[in-house]
Each structure stands twice: as structure tokens, then as C-alpha cells.
mmCIF file of the N, C-alpha and C atoms, coordinates in Angstrom:
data_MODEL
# 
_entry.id   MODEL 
# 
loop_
_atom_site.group_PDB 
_atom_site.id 
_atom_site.type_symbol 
_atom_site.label_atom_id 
_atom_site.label_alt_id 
_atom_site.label_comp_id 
_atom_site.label_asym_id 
_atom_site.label_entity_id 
_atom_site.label_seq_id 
_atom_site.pdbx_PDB_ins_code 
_atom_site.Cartn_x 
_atom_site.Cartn_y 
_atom_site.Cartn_z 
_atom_site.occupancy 
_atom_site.B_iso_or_equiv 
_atom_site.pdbx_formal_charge 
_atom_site.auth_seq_id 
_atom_site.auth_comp_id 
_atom_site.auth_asym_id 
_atom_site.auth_atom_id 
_atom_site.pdbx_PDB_model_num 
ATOM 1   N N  . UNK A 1 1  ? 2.214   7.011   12.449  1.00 0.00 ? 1  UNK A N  1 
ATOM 2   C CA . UNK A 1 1  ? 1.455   7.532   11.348  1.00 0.00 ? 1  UNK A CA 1 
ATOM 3   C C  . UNK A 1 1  ? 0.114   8.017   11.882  1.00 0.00 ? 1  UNK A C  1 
ATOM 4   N N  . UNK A 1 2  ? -0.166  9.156   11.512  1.00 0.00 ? 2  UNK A N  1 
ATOM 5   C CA . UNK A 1 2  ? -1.053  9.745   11.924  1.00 0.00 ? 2  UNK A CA 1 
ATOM 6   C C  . UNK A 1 2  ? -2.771  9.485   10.523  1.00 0.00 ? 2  UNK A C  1 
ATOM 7   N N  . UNK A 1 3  ? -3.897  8.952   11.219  1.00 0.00 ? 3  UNK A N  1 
ATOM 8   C CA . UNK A 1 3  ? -4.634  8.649   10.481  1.00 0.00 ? 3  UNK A CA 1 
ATOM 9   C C  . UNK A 1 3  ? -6.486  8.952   10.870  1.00 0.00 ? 3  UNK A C  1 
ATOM 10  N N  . UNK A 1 4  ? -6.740  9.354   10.184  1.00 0.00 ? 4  UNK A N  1 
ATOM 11  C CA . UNK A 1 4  ? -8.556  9.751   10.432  1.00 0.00 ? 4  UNK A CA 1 
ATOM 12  C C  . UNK A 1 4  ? -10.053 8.537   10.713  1.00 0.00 ? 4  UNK A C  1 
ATOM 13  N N  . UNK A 1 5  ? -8.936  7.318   10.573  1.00 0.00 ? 5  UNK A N  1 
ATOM 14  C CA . UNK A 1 5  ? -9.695  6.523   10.739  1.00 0.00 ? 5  UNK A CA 1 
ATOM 15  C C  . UNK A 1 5  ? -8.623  5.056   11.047  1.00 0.00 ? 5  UNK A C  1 
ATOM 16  N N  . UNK A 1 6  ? -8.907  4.484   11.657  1.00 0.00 ? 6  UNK A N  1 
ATOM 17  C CA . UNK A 1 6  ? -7.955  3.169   12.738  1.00 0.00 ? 6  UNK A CA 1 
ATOM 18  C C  . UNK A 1 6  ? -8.499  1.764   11.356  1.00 0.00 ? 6  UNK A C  1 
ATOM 19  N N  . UNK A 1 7  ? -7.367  1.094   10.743  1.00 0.00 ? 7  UNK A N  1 
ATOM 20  C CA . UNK A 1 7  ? -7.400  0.465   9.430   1.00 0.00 ? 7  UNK A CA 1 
ATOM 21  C C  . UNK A 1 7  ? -7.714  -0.741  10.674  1.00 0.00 ? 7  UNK A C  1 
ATOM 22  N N  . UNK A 1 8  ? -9.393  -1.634  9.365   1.00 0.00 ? 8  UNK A N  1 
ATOM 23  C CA . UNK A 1 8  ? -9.533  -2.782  10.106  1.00 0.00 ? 8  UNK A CA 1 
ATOM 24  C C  . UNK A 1 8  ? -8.542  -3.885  9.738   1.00 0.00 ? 8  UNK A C  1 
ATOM 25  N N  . UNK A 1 9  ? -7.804  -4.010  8.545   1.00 0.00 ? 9  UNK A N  1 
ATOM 26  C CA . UNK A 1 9  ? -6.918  -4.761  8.253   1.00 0.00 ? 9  UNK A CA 1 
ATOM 27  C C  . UNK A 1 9  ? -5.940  -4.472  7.648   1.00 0.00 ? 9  UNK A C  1 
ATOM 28  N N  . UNK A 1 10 ? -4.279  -4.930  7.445   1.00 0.00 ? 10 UNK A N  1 
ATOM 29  C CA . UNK A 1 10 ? -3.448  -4.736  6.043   1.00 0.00 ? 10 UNK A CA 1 
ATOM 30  C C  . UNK A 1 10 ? -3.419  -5.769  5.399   1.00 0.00 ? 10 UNK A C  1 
ATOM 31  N N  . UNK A 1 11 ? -3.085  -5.105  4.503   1.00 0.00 ? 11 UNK A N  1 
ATOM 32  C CA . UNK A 1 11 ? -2.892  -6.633  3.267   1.00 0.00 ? 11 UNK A CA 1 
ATOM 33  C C  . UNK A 1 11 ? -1.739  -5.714  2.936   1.00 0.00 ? 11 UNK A C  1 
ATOM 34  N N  . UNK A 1 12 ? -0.630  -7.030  2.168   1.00 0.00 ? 12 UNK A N  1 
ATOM 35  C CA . UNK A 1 12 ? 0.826   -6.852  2.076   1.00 0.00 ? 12 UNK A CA 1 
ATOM 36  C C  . UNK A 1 12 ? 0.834   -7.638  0.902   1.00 0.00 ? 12 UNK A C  1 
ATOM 37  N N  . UNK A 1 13 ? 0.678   -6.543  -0.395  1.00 0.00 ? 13 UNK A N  1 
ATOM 38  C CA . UNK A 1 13 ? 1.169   -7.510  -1.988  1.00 0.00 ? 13 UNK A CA 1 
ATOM 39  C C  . UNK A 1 13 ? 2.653   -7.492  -2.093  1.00 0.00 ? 13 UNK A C  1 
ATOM 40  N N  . UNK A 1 14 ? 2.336   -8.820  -2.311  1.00 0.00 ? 14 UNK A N  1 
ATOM 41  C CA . UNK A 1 14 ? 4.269   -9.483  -1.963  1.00 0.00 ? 14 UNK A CA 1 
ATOM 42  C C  . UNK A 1 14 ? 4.988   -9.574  -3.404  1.00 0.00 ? 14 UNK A C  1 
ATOM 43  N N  . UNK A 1 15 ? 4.034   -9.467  -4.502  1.00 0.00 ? 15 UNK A N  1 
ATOM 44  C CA . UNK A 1 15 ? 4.624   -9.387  -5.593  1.00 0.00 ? 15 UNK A CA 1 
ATOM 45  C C  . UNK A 1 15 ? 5.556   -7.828  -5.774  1.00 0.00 ? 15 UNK A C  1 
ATOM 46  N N  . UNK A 1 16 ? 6.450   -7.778  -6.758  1.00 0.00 ? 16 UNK A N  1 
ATOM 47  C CA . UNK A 1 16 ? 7.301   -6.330  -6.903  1.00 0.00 ? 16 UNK A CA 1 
ATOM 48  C C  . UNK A 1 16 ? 6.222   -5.867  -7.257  1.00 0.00 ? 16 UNK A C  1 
ATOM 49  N N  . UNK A 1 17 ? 6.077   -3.708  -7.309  1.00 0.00 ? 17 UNK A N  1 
ATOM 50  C CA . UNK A 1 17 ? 5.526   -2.950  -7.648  1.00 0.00 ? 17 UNK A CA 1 
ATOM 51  C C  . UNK A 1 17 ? 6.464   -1.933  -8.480  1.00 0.00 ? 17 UNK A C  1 
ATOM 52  N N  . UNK A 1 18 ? 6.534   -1.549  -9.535  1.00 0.00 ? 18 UNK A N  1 
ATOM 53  C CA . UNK A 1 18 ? 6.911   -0.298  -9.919  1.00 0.00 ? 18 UNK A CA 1 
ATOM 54  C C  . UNK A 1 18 ? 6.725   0.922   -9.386  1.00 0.00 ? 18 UNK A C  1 
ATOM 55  N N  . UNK A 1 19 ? 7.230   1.319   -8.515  1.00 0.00 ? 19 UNK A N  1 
ATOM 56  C CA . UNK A 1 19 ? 7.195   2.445   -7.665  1.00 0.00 ? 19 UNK A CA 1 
ATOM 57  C C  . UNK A 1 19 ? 7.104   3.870   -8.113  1.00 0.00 ? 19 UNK A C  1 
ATOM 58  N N  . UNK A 1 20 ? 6.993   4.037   -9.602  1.00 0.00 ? 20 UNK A N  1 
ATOM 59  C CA . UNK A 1 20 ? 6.538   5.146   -10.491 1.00 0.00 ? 20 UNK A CA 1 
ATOM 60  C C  . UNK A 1 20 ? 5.155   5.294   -10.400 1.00 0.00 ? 20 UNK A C  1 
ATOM 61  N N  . UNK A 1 21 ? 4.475   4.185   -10.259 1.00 0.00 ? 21 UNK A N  1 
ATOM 62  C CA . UNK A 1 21 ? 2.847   3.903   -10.329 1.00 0.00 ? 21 UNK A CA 1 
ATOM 63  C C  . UNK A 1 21 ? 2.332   4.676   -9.409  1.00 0.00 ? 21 UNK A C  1 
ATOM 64  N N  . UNK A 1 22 ? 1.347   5.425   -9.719  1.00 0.00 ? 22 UNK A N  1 
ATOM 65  C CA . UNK A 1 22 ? 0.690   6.910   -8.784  1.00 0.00 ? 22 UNK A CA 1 
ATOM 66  C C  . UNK A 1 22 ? -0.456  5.823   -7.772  1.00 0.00 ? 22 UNK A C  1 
ATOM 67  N N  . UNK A 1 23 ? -1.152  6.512   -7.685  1.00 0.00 ? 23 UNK A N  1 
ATOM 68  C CA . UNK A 1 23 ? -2.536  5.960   -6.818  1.00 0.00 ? 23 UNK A CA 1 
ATOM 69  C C  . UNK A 1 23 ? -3.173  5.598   -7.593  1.00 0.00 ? 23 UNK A C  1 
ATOM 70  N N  . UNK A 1 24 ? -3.577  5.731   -8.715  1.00 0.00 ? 24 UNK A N  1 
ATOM 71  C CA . UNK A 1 24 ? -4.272  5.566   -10.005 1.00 0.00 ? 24 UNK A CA 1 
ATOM 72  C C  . UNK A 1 24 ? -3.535  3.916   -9.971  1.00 0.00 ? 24 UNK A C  1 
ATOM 73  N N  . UNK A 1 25 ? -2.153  3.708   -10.532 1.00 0.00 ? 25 UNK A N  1 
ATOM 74  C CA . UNK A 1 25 ? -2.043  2.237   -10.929 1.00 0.00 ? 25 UNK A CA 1 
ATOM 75  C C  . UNK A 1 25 ? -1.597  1.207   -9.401  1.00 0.00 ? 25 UNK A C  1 
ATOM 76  N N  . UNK A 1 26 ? -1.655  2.177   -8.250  1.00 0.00 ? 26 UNK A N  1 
ATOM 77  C CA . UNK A 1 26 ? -1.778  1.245   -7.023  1.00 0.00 ? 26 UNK A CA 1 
ATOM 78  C C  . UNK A 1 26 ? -3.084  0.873   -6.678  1.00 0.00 ? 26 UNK A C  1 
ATOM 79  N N  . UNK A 1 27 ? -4.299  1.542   -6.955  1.00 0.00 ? 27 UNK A N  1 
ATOM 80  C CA . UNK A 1 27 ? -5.369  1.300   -6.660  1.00 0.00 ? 27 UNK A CA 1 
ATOM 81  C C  . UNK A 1 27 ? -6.384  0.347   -7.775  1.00 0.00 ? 27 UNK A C  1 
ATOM 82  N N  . UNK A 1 28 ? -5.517  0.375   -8.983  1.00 0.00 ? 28 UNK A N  1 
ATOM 83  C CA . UNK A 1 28 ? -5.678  -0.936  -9.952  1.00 0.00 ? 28 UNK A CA 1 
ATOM 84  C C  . UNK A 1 28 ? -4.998  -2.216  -9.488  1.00 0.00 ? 28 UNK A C  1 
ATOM 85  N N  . UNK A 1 29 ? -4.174  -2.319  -8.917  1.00 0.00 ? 29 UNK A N  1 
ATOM 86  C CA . UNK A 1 29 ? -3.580  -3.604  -8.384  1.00 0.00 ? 29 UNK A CA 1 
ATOM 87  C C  . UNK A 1 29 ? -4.150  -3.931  -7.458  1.00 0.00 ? 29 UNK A C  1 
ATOM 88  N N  . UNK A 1 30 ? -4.882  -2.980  -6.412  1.00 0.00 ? 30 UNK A N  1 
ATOM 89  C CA . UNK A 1 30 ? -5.870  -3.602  -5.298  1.00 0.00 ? 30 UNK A CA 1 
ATOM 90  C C  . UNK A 1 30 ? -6.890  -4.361  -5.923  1.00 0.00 ? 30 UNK A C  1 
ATOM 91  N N  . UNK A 1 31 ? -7.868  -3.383  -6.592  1.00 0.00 ? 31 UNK A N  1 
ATOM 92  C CA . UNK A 1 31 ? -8.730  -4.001  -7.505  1.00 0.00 ? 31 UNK A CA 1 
ATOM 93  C C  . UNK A 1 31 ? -9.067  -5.279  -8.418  1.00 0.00 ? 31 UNK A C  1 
ATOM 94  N N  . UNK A 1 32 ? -7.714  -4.673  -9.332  1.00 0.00 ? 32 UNK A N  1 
ATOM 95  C CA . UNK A 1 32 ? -7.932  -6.319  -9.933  1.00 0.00 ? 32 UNK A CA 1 
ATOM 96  C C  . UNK A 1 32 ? -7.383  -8.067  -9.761  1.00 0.00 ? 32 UNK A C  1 
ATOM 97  N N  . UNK A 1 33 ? -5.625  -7.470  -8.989  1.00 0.00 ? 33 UNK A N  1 
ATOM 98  C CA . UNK A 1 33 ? -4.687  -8.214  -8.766  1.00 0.00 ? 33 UNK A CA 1 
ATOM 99  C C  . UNK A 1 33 ? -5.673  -8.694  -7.589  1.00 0.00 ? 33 UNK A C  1 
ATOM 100 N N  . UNK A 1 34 ? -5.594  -8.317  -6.400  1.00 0.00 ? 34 UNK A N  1 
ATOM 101 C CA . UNK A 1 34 ? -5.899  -8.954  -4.746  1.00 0.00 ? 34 UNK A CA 1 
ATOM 102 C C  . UNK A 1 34 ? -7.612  -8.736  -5.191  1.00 0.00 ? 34 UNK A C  1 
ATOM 103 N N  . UNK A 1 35 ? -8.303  -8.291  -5.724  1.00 0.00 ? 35 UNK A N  1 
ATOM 104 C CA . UNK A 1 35 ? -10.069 -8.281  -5.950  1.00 0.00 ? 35 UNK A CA 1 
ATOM 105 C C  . UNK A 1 35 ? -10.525 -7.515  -4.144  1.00 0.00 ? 35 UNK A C  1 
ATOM 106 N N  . UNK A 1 36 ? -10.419 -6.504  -4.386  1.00 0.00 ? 36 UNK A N  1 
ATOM 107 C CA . UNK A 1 36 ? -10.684 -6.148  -2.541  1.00 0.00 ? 36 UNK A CA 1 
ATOM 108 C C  . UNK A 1 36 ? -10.872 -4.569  -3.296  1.00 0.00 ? 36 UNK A C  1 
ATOM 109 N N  . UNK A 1 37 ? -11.726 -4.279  -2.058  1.00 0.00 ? 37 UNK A N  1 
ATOM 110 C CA . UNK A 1 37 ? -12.366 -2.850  -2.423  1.00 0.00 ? 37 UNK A CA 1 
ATOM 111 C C  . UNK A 1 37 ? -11.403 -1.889  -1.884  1.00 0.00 ? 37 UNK A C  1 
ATOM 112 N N  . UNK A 1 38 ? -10.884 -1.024  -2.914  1.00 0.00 ? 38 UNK A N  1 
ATOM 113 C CA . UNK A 1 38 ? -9.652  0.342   -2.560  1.00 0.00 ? 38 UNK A CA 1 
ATOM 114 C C  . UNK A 1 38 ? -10.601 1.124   -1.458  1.00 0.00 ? 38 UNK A C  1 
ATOM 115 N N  . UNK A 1 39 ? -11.920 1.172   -1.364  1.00 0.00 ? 39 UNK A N  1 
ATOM 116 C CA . UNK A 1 39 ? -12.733 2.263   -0.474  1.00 0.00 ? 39 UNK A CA 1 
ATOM 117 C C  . UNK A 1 39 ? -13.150 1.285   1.418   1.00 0.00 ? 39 UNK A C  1 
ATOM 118 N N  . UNK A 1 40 ? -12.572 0.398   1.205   1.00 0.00 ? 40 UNK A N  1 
ATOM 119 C CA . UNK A 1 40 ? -12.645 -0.002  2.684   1.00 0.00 ? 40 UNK A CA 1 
ATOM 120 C C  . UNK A 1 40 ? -11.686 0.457   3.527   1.00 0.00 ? 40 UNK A C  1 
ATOM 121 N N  . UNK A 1 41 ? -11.931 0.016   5.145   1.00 0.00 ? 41 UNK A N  1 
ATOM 122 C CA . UNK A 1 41 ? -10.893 1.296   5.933   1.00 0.00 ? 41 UNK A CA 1 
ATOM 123 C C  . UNK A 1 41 ? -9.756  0.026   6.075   1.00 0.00 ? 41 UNK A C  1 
ATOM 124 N N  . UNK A 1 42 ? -9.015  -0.646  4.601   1.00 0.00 ? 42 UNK A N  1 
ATOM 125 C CA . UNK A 1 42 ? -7.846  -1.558  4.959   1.00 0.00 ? 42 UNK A CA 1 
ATOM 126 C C  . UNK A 1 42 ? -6.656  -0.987  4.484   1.00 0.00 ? 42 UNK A C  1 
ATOM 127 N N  . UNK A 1 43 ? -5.465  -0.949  5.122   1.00 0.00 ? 43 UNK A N  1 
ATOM 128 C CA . UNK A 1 43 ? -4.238  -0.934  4.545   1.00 0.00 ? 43 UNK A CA 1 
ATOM 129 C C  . UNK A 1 43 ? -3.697  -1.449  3.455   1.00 0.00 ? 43 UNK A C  1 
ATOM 130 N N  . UNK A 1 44 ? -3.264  -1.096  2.043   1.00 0.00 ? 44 UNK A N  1 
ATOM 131 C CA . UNK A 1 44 ? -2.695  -1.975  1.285   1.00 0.00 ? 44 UNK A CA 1 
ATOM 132 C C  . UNK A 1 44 ? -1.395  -1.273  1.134   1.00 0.00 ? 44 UNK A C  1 
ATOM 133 N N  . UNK A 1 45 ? 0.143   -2.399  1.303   1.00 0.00 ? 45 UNK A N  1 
ATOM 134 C CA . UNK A 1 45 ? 1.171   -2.401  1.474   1.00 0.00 ? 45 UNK A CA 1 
ATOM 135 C C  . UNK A 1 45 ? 1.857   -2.534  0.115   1.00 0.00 ? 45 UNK A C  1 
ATOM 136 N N  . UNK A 1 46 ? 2.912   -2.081  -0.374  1.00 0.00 ? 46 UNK A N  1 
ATOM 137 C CA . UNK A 1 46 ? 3.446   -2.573  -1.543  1.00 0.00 ? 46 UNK A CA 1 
ATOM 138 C C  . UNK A 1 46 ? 5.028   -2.156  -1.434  1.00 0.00 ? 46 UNK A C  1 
ATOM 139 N N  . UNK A 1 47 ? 5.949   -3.275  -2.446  1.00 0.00 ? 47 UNK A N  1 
ATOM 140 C CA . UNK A 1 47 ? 7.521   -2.671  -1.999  1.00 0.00 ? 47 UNK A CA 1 
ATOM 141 C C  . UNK A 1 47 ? 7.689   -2.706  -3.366  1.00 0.00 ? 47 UNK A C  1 
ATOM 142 N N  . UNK A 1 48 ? 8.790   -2.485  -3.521  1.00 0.00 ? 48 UNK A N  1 
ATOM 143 C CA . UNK A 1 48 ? 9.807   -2.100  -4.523  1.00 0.00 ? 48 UNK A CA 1 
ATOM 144 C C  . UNK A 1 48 ? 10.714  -3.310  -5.041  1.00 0.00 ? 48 UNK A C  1 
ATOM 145 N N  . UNK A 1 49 ? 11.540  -3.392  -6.071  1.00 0.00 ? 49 UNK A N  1 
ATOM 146 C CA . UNK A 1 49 ? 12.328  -4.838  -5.949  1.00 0.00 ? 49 UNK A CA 1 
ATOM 147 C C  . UNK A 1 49 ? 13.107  -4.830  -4.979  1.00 0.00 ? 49 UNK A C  1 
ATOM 148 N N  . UNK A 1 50 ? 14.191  -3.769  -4.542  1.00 0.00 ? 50 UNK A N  1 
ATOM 149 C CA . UNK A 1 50 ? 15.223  -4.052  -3.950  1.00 0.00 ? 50 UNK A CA 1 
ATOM 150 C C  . UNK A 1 50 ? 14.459  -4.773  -2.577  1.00 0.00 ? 50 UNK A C  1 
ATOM 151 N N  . UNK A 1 51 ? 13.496  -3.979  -2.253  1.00 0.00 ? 51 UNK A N  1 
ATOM 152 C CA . UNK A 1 51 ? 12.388  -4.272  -0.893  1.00 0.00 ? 51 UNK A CA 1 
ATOM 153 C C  . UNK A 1 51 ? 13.090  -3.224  0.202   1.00 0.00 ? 51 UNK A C  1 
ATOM 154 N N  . UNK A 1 52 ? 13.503  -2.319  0.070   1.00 0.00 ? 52 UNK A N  1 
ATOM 155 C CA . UNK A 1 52 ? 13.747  -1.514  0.582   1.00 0.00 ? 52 UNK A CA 1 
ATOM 156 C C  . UNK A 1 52 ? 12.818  -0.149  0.371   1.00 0.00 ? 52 UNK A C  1 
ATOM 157 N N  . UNK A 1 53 ? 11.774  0.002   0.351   1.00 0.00 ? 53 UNK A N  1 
ATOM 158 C CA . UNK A 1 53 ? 10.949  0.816   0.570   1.00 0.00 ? 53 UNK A CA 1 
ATOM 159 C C  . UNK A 1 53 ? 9.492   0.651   -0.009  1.00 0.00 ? 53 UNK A C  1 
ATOM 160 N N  . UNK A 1 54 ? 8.384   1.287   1.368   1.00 0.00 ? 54 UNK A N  1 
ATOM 161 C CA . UNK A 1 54 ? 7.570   0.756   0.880   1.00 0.00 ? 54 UNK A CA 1 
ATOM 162 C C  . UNK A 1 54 ? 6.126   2.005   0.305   1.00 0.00 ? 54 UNK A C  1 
ATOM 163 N N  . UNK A 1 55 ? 5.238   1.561   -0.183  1.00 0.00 ? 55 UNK A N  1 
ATOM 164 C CA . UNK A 1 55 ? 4.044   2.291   -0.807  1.00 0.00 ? 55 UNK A CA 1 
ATOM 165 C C  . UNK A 1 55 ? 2.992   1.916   0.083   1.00 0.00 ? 55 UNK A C  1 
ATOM 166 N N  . UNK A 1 56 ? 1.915   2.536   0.681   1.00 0.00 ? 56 UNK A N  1 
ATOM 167 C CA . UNK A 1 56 ? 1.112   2.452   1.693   1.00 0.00 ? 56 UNK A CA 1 
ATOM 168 C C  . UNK A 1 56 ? -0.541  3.564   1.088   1.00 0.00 ? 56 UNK A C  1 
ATOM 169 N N  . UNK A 1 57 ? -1.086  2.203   0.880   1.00 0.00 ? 57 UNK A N  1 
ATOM 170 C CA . UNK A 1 57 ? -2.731  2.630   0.436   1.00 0.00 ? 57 UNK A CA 1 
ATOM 171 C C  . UNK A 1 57 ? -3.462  3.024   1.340   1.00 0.00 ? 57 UNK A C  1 
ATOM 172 N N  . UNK A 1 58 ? -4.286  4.129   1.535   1.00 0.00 ? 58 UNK A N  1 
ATOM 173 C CA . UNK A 1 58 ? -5.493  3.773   2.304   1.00 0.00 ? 58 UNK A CA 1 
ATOM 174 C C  . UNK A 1 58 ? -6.196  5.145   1.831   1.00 0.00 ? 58 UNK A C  1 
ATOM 175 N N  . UNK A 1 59 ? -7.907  4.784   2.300   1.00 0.00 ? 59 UNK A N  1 
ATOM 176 C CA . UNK A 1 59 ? -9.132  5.332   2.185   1.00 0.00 ? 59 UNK A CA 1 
ATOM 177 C C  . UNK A 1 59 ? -9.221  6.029   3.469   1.00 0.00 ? 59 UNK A C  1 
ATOM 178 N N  . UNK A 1 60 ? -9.725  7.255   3.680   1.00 0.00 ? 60 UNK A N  1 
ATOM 179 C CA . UNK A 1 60 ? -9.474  8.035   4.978   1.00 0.00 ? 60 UNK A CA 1 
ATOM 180 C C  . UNK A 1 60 ? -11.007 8.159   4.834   1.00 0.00 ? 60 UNK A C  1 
ATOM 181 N N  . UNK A 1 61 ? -12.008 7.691   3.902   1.00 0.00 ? 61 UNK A N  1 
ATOM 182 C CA . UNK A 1 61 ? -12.835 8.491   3.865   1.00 0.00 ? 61 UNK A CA 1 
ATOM 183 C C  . UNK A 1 61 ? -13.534 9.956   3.380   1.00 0.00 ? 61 UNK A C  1 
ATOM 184 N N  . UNK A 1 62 ? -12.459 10.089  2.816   1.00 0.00 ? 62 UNK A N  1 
ATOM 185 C CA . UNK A 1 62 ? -12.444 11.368  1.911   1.00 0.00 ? 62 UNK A CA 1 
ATOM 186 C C  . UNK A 1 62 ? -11.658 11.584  0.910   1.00 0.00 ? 62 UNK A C  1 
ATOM 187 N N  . UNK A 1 63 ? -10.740 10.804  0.929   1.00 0.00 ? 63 UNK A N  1 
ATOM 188 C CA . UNK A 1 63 ? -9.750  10.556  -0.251  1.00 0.00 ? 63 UNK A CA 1 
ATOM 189 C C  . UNK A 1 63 ? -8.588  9.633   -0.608  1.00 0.00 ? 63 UNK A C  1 
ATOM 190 N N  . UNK A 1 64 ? -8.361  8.961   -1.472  1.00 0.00 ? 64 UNK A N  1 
ATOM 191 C CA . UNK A 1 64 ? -7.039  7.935   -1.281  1.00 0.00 ? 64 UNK A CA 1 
ATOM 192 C C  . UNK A 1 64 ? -5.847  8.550   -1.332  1.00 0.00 ? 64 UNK A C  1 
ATOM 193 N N  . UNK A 1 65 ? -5.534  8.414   0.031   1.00 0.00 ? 65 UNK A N  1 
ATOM 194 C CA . UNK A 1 65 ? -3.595  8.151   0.506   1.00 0.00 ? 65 UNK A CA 1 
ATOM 195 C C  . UNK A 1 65 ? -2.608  7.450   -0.053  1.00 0.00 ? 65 UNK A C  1 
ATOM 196 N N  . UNK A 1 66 ? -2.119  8.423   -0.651  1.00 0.00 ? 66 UNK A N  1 
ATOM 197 C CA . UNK A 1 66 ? -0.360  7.487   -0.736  1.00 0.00 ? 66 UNK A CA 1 
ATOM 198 C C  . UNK A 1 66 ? 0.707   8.087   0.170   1.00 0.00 ? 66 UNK A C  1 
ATOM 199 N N  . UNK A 1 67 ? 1.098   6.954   0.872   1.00 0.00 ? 67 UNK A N  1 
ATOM 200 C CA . UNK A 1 67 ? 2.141   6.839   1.807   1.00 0.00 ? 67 UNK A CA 1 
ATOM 201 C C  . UNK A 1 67 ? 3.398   6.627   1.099   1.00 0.00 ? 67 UNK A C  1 
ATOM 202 N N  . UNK A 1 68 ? 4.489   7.374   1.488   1.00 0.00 ? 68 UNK A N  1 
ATOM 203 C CA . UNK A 1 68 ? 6.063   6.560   0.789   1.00 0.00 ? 68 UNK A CA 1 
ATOM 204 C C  . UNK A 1 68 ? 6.969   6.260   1.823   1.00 0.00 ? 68 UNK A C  1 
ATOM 205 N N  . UNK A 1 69 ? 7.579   5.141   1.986   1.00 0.00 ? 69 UNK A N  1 
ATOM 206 C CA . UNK A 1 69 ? 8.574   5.100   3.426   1.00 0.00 ? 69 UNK A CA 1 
ATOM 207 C C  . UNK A 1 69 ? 9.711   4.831   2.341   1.00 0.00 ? 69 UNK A C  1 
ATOM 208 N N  . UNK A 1 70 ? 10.731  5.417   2.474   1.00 0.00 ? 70 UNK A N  1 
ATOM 209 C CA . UNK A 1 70 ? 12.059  5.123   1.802   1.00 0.00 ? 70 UNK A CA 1 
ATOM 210 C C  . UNK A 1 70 ? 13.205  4.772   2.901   1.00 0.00 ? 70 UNK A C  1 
ATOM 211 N N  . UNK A 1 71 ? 13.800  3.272   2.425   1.00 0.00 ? 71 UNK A N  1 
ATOM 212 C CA . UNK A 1 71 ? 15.173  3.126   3.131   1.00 0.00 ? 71 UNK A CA 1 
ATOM 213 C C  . UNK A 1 71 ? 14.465  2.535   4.267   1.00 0.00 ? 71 UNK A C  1 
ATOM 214 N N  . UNK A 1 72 ? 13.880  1.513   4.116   1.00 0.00 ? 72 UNK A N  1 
ATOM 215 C CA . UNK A 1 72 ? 13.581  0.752   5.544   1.00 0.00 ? 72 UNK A CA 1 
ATOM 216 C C  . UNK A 1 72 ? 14.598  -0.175  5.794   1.00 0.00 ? 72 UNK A C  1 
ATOM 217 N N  . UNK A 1 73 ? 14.945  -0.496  6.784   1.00 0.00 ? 73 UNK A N  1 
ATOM 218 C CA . UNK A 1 73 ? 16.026  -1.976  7.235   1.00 0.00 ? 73 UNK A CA 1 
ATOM 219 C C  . UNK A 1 73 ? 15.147  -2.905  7.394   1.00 0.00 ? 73 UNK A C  1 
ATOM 220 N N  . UNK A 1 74 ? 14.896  -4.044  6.475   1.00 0.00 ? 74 UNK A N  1 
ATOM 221 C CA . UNK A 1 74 ? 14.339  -5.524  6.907   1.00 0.00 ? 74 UNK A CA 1 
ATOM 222 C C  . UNK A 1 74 ? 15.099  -6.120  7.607   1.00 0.00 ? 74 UNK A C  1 
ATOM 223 N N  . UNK A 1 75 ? 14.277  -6.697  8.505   1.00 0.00 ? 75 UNK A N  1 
ATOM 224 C CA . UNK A 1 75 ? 14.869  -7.642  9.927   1.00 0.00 ? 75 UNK A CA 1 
ATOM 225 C C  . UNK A 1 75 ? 14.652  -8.899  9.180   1.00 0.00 ? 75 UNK A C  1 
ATOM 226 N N  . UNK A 1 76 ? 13.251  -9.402  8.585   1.00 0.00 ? 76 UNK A N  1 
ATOM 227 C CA . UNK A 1 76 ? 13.086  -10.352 8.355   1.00 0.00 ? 76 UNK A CA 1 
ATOM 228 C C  . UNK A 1 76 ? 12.675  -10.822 6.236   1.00 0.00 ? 76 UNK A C  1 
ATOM 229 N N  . UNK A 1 77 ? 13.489  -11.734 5.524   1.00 0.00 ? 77 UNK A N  1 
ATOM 230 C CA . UNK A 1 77 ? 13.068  -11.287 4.257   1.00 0.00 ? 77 UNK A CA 1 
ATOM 231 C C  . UNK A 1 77 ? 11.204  -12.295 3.962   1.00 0.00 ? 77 UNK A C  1 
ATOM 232 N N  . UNK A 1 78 ? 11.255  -11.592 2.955   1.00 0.00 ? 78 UNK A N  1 
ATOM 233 C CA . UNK A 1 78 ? 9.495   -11.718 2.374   1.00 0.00 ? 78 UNK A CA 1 
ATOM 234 C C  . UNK A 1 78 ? 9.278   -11.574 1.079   1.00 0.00 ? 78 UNK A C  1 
# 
């Protein structure tokens, strides 16, 4: 993944996400759910029920990113 700025941390919400939810209601779940600032340079992770694909937050500094990975293979469950 190509990125404008090197993330000092991820965070991985382990609860399900509705995967309809834009940046608008992913960047409310950073906020209010985990209390952490959407404008820091951290990764926030989110899956789906099946857990087969995931949603990927971040602040570049100029604007919030949404990432989509569809159809990942888990090695390990979470």
C-alpha cells in the first residue's frame, strides 16, 4: 500500500462493521466507539461479519482514506 505518510500505529475494531458505512460513519466509530482522534497519522482497521474483508482508515494529511480489501484468507480467527 502505497501511503504519504508511514502510520505511527493500527488499531483493529474487532467488533462487526456494516460495510455500507462511508467514511462519514467509519470515522464516527473511531471517534466515539474507540475515543481516538480520526486526524492522527494511525491506521484504523474494520471487518465485515463474515470477516472476510476489510475497511482501512487513515489521515494522509490532506484528506480521509478509505481503503477496501475484499476476499482476504484468515490464517488466524479474531
Amino acid at each position: 500500500m502505497q501511503m504519504f505518510v508511514e502510520p505511527s500505529c493500527i488499531y483493529l475494531h474487532r467488533d462487526i462493521v456494516d460495510f455500507r458505512k462511508s467514511i462519514n460513519g467509519l470515522s464516527l466509530i473511531v471517534e466515539q466507539e474507540l475515543a481516538m482522534n480520526i486526524y492522527s497519522s494511525a491506521l484504523f482497521v474494520f471487518c465485515n461479519k463474515q470477516r472476510d474483508k476489510l475497511k482501512i482508515l487513515y489521515w494522509d494529511r490532506t484528506v480521509v482514506q478509505a481503503i477496501r480489501k475484499a476476499k482476504i484468507k484468515m490464517t488466524k480467527t479474531w
